[in-house]
Steps between C-alpha positions, in 0.01 A plus 500: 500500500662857418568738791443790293366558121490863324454549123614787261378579152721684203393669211745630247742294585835657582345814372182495717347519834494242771230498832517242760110346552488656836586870316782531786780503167406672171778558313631633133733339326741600230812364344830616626716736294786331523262207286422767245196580717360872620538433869318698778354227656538149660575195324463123560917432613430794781186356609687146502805643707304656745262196571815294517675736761196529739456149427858421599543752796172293680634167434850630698330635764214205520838230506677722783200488693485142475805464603516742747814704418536852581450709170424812561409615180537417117446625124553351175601680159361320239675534116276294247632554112354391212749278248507428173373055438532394154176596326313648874650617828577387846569652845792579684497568872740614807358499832751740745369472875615729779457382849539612857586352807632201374908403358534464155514113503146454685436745267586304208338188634141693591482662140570119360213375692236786424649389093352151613176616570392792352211474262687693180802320573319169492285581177804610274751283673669263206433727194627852652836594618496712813812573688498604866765705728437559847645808679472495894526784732 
């Protein structure tokens, strides 16, 4: 049984407008300029990196409260590019997490837990490259 369901609709496409059913995210869309697009507003990569961060940052701190270690506080800087795949495209992402309260190789070993178990890890696990680095303060 799912914990939680939402659903989004698109029109226009990369060029369009976006609204979450519950009207809580309407959004327009445009290509990038730097993919020959006119920019000035959103696309689907940002919407993708900043899913995956928030996504990310909750699995850290869900993982250090499981285990009971003494973070303080945490962020995560997501980088998700768009590559060139034969005939299409594919993703490319880097995960950078910044903790607090903890040395850098608990760390290391809480961020590769939360990669374990969070949900957008889990879905494009196998068939996108992400690369993590951990800095602890």
């Amino acid at each position: 049984m799912a914990l939680y369901t939402t659903q989004a609709h698109v029109t226009g496409g990369r060029a369009g407008h976006g609204e979450t059913s519950d009207g809580l995210l309407k959004v327009d869309l445009a290509m990038p300029k730097e993919l020959g697009g006119p920019g000035g507003a959103t696309n689907p990569e940002q919407l993708f990196a900043i899913g995956y961060a928030a996504c990310f940052e909750s699995a850290i701190r869900f993982v250090a409260r499981k285990q009971k270690l003494p973070l303080a506080d945490a962020g995560v800087t997501s980088t998700v590019s768009l590559l060139p795949d034969g005939e299409g495209f594919k993703l490319g992402v880097a995960l950078a997490a910044e903790t607090k309260g903890l040395d850098q190789a608990a760390a290391e070993a809480l961020v590769s837990e939360a990669h374990k178990i969070c949900p957008y890890s889990n879905a494009i696990r196998g068939n996108v490259e992400v690369a993590l680095s951990v800095k602890a303060a």
